[in-house]
Backbone as CSV, one residue per row, in Angstrom:
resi,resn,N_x,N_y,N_z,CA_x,CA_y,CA_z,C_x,C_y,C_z
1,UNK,119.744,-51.845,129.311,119.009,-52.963,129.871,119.710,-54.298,129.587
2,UNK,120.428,-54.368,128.305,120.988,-55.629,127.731,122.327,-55.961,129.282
3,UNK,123.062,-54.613,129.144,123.657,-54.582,130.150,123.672,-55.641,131.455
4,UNK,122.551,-54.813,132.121,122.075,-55.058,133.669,121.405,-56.940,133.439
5,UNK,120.975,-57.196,131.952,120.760,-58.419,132.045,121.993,-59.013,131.819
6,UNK,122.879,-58.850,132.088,124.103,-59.866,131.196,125.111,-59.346,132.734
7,UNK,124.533,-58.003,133.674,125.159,-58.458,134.447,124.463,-59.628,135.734
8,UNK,123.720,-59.741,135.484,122.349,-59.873,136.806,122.888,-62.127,136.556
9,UNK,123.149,-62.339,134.824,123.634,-63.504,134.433,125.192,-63.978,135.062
10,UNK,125.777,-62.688,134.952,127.070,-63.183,135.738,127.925,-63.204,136.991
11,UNK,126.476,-62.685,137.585,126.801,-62.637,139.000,125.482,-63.911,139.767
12,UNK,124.653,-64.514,139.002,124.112,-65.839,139.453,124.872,-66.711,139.233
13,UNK,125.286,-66.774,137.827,126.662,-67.623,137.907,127.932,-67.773,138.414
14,UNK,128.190,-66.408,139.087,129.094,-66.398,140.349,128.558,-67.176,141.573
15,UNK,127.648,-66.956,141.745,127.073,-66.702,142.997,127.107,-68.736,142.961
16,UNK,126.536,-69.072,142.124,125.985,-71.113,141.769,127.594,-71.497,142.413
17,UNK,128.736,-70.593,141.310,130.128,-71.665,141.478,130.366,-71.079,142.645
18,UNK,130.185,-70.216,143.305,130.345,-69.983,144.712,130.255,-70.838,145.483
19,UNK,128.394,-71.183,145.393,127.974,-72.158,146.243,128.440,-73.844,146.194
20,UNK,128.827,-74.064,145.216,129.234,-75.382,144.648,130.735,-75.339,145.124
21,UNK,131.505,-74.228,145.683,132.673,-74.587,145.699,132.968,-75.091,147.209
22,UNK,131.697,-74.065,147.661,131.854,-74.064,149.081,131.190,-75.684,149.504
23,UNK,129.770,-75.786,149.039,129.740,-77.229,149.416,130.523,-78.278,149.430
24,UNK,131.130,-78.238,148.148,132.057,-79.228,147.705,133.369,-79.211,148.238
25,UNK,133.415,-78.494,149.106,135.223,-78.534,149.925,135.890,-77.669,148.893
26,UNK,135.943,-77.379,147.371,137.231,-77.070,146.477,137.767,-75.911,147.014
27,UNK,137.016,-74.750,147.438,136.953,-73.271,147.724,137.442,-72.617,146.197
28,UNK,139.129,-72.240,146.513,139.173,-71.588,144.828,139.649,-72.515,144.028
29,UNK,138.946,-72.408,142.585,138.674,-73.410,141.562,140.280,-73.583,141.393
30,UNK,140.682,-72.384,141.257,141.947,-71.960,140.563,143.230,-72.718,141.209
31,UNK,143.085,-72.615,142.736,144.001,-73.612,143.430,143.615,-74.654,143.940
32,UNK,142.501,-75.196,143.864,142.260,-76.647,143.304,142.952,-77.251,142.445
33,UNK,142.779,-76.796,141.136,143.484,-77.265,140.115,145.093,-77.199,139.991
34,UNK,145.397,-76.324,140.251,146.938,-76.138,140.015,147.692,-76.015,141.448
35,UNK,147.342,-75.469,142.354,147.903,-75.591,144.022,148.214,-74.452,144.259
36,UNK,148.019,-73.144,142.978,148.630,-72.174,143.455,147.457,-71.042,143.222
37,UNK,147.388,-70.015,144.354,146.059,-69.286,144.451,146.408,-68.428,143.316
38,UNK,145.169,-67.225,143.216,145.130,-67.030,141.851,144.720,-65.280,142.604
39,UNK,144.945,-64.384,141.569,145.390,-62.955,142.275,144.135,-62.551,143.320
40,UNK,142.563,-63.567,143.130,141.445,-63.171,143.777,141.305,-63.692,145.370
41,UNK,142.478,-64.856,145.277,142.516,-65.470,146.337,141.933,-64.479,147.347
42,UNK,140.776,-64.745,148.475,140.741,-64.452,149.581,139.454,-63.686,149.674
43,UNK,139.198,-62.732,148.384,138.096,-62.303,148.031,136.775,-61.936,148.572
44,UNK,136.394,-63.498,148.123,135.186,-63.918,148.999,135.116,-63.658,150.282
45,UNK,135.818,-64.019,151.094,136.028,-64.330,152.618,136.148,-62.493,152.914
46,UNK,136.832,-61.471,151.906,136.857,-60.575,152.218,135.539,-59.460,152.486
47,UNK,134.551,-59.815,151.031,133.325,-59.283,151.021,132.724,-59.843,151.973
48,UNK,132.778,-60.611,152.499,132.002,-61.225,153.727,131.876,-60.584,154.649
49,UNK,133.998,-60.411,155.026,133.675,-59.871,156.315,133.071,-58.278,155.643
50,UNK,133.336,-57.178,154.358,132.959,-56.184,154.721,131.503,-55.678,154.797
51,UNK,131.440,-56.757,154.393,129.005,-56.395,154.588,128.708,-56.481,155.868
52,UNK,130.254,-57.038,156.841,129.572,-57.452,158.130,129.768,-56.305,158.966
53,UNK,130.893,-55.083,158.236,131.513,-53.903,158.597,132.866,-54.322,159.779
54,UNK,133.377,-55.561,158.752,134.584,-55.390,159.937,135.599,-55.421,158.566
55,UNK,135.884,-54.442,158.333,136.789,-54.142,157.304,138.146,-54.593,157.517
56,UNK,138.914,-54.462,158.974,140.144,-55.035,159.094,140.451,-56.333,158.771
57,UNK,139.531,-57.247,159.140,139.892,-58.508,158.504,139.186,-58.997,156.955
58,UNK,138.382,-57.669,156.354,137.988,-57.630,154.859,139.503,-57.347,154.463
59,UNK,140.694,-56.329,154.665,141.634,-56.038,154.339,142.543,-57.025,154.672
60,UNK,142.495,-57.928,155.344,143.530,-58.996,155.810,143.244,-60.071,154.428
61,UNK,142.187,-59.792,154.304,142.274,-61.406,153.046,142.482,-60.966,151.705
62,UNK,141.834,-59.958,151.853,142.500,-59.264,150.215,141.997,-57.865,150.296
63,UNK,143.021,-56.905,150.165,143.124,-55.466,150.435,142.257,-54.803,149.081
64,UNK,142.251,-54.848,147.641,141.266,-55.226,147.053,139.849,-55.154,147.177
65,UNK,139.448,-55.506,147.950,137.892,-55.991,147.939,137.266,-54.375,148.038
66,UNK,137.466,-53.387,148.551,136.771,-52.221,148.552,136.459,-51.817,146.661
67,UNK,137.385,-51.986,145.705,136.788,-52.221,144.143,136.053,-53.030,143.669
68,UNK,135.184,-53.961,144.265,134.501,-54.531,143.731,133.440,-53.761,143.213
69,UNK,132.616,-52.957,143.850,131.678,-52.382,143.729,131.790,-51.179,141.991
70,UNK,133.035,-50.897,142.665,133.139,-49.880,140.820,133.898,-50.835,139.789
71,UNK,134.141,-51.826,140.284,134.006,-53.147,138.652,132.940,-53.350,138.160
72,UNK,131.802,-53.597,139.176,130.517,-53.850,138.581,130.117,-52.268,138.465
73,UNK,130.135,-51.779,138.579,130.335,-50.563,138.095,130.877,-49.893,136.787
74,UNK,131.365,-50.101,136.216,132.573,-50.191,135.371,131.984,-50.757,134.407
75,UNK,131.485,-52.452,134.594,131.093,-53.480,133.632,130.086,-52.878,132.551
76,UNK,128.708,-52.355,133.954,127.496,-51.863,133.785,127.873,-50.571,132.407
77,UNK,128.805,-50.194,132.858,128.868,-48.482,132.001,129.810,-48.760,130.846
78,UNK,130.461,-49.604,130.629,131.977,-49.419,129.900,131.906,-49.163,128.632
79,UNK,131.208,-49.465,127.742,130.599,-48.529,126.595,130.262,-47.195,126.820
80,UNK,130.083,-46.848,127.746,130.150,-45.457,127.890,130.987,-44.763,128.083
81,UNK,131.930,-45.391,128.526,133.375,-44.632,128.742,134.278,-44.673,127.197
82,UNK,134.980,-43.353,127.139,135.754,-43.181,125.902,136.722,-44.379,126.059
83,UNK,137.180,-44.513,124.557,137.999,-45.894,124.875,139.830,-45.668,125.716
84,UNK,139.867,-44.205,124.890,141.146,-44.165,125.422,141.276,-44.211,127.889
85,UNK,140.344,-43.800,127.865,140.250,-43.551,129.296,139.781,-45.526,129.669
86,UNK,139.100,-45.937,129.338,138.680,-47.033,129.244,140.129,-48.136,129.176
87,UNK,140.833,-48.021,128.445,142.121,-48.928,128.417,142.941,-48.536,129.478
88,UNK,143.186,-47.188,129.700,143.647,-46.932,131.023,142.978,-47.546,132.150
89,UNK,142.380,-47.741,132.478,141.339,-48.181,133.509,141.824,-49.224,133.958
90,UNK,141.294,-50.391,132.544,141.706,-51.670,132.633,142.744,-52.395,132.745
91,UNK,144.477,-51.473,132.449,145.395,-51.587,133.017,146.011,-51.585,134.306
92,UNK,144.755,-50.347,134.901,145.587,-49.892,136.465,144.995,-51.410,137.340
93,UNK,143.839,-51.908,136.409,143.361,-52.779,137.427,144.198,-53.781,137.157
94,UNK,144.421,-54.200,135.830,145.015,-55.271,136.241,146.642,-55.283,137.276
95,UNK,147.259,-53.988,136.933,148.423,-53.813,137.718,148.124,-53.332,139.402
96,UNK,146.973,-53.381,139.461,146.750,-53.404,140.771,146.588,-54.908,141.787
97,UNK,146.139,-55.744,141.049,145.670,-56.880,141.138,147.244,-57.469,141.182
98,UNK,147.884,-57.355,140.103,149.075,-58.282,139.670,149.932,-57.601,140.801
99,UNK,150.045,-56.088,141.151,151.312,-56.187,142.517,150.440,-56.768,143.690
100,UNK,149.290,-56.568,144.080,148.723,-57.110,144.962,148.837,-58.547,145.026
101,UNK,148.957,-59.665,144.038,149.385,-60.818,144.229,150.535,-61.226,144.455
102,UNK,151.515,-60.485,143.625,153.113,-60.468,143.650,153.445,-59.922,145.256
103,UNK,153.033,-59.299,145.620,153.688,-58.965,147.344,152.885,-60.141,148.296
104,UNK,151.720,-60.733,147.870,151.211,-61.282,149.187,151.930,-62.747,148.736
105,UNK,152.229,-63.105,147.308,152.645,-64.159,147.187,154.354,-64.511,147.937
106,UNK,154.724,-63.588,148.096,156.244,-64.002,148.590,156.363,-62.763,150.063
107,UNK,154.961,-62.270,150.391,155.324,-62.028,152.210,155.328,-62.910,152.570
108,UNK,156.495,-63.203,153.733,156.265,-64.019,154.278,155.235,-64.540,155.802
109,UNK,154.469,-65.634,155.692,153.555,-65.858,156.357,152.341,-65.908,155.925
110,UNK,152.345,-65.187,154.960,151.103,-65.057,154.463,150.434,-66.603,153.829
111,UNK,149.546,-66.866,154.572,148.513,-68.618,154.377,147.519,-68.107,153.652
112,UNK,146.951,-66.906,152.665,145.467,-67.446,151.838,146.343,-67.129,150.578
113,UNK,147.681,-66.738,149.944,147.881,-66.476,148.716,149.280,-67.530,148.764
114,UNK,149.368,-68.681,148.131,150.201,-69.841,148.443,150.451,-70.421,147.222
115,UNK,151.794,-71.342,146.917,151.388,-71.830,145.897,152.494,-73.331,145.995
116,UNK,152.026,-73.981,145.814,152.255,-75.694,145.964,151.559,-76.266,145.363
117,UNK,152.641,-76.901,144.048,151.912,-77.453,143.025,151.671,-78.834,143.509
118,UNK,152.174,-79.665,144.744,151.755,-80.635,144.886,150.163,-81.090,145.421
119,UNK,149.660,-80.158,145.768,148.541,-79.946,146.087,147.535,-79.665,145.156
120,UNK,147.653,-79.561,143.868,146.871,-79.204,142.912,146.141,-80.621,142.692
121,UNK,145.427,-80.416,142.042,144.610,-82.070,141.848,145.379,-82.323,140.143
122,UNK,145.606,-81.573,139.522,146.527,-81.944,138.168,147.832,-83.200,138.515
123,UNK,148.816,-82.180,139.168,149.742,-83.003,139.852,149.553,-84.236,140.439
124,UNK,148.789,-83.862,141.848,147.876,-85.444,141.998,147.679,-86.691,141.261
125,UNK,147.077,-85.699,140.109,146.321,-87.033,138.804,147.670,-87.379,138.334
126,UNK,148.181,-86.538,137.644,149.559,-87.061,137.267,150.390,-87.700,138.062
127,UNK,150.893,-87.953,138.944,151.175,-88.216,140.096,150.766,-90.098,140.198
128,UNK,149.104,-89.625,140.348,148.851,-91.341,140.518,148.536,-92.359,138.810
129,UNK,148.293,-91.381,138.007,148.801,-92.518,136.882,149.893,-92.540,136.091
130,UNK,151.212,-91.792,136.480,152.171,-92.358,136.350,152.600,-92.819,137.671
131,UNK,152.320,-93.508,138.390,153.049,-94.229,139.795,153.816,-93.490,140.738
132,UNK,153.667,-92.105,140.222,154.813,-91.283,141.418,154.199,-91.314,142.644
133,UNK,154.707,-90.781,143.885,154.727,-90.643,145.351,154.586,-88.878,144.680
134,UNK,153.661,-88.628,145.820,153.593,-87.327,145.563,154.843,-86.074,146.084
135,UNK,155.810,-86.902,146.816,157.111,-85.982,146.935,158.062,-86.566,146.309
136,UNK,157.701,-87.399,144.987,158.759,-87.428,144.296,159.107,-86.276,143.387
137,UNK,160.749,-86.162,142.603,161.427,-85.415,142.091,160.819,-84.994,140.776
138,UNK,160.552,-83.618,140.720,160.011,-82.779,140.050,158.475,-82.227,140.051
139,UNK,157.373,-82.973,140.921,156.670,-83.147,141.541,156.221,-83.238,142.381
């Protein structure tokens, strides 16, 4: 029960910075801040389309999104799982995630996984209080 309450907490709090990101123009927090998307890039836009059952363009934004369901899955149970099987787990995901960013980050064409640090709002800030032009050198 502690569980299902601690997940039921972190998926309202998904759900708030969701809504706050979307109102607010930022979309992902992650390339807001720094300019460069972050391995979830596209995600959202993906579960969207697949609740709507158009899976081809759920797979166009992030191929991914069909695991969501056995993460929260996963979360819910993971004390239950032996640890040694359990660390395995949590590796394949993250190396699933990490080639899945590493190929969409340098296909070329690809516009939702990008990375341009001039666009970050860090850079930006830095940018305007030290006096730079934002295509100045090194920046």
């Amino acid at each position: 029960m502690k569980k299902l309450k601690e997940a039921v907490i972190l998926l309202t709090g998904l759900g708030l910075v969701l809504i706050f990101t979307t109102i607010s123009g930022i979309g992902c927090p992650i390339k807001w801040l720094t300019g460069v998307s972050c391995a979830g890039c596209g995600m959202t836009r993906a579960v969207f389309y697949a609740v709507q059952f158009q899976f081809g363009k759920a797979l166009h934004y992030h191929p991914l999104f069909w695991m969501l369901p056995f993460l929260v899955l996963l979360y819910l149970f993971w004390e239950k799982i032996p640890a040694k099987p359990r660390k395995g787990i949590l590796w394949a995901v993250i190396f699933l995630f990490g080639a899945v960013y590493f190929v969409r980050m340098f296909l070329p064409g690809d516009y939702i996984v990008t990375a341009d640090l001039r666009s970050g709002i860090i850079v930006r800030l830095w940018n305007t209080f030290t006096g730079r032009s934002a295509g100045a050198a090194g920046f």
